[in-house]
Structures are given as C-alpha cells and as structure tokens.
N, C-alpha and C positions, 0 to 999 in steps of 0.2 A: 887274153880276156875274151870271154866270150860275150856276144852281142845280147841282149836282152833288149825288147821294146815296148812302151807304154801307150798309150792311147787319151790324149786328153780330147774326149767326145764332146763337140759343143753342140748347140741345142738354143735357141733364143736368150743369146745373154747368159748360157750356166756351161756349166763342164759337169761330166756326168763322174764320180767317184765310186769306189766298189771297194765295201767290206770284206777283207780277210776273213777266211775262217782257219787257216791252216797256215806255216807251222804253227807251235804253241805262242811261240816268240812274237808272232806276227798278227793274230789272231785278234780281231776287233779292231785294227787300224786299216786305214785306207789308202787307196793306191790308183794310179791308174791303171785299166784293165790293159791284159797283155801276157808277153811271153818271151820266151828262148826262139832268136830266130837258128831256124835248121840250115845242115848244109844244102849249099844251091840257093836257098830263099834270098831275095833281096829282106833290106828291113823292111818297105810296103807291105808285098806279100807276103811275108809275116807277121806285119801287127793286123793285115786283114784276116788271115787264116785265125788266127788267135782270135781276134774280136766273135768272129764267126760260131768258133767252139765255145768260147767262155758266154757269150753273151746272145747268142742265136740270131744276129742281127749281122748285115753287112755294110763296110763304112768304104769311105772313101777317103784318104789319106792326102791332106792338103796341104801341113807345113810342120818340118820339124825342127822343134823348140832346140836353141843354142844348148849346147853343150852336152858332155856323158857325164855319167855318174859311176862310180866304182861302185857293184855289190859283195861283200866282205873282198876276196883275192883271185875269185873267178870269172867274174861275168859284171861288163858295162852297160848301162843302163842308157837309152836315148829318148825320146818322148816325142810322138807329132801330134797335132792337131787333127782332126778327122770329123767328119758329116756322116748321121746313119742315111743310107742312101735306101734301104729295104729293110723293114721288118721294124720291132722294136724290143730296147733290152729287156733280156731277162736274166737275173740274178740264178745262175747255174751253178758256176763255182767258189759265189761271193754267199752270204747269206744277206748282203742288203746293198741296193744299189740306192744315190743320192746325186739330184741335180742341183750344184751348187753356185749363187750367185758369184760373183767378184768378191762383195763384202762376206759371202759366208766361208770361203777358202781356209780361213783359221780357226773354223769351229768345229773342223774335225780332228784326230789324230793320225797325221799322213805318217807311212814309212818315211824312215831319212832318205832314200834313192830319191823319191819325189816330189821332196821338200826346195830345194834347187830348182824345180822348173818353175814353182808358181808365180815368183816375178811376173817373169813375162807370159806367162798364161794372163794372170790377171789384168796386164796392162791389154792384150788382144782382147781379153772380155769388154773390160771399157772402152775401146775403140772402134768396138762393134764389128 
C-alpha cells in the first residue's frame, strides 16, 4: 500500500476542510488537504510539501491521528494535526476551502478515507 497523508489544519477551535473538484466521483466532497508521500519523503515532509503546493501556506505538523485508512487496494491514508506557521490558505486545487467548528464536522460531505478520523479530531477540538 502506498502512503497517502492528510492534513487536519487547526486554527482557533476549527479544522480547516477542502472541496474536491476532481475525480468525477469525488468532486464536491470534502477532505483533508494532502497527498501521495514520495520516495525518501518522511510522512511530515510530505504532508508539508503537499500543504505547500495545494494550499501555498506552510504548516507545521504536530500530531498524528490514530489509525490508517485503506484507499480502494492501493494506497493508505494517515492524518495529522498541523498549525499554519507562514502565509495563509489558499484554495488552488480545491475550489473551496471551509473552517469547521466541532459541531459543524457533519454538515459537510467528507470522503470515506476521512470519515474515520473525526472522532478524535473532534474530541482535540474540544479539548482545546
């Protein structure tokens, strides 16, 4: 399997979410931002590089959330927690990005890869 990582970006109490536009399949639901880590890359260096290109802003990667996820039969999904440390997002390969309370976590349509972490994302949000 290969490595895939996400990016749950917090921010005063929200997690920051990012609209698909592409594939067809996927398109209008939400995810966190992120990517295919490459060979050599740690998973860090990778969800930073990634954050970097998708979102022109640079994080700093603090905790990652219990468990993988399977994507169809190729590639496992991970998730950390992250702080933007420089710049601020911008919506490049999303068509809309959205800072989500605690309580608003189920009012959007998340992929199923990232349906799995919100537990415990949510319980960090309320814990402050």
């Amino acid at each position: 399997m290969k490595p895939v990582v996400g990016a749950a970006i917090l921010r005063d109490g929200c997690v920051l979410a990012a609209r698909r536009t592409s594939p067809p399949e996927a398109a209008g639901r939400w995810e966190f931002p992120g990517g295919k880590v490459e060979t050599g890359e740690t998973p860090d260096t990778a969800l930073a590089r990634e954050i970097a290109e998708e979102l022109g802003c640079r994080v700093d990667v603090r905790l990652w959330l219990s468990g993988a996820v399977p994507i169809r039969d190729t590639h496992e999904l991970t998730v950390a927690t992250a702080e933007i440390i420089e710049g601020e997002p911008v919506a490049t390969e999303h068509d809309l990005l959205r800072w989500l309370a605690p309580e608003e976590l189920d009012d959007v349509d998340w992929l199923e890869p990232d349906r799995p972490f919100l537990a415990e994302l949510r319980g960090i949000l309320l814990d402050g």
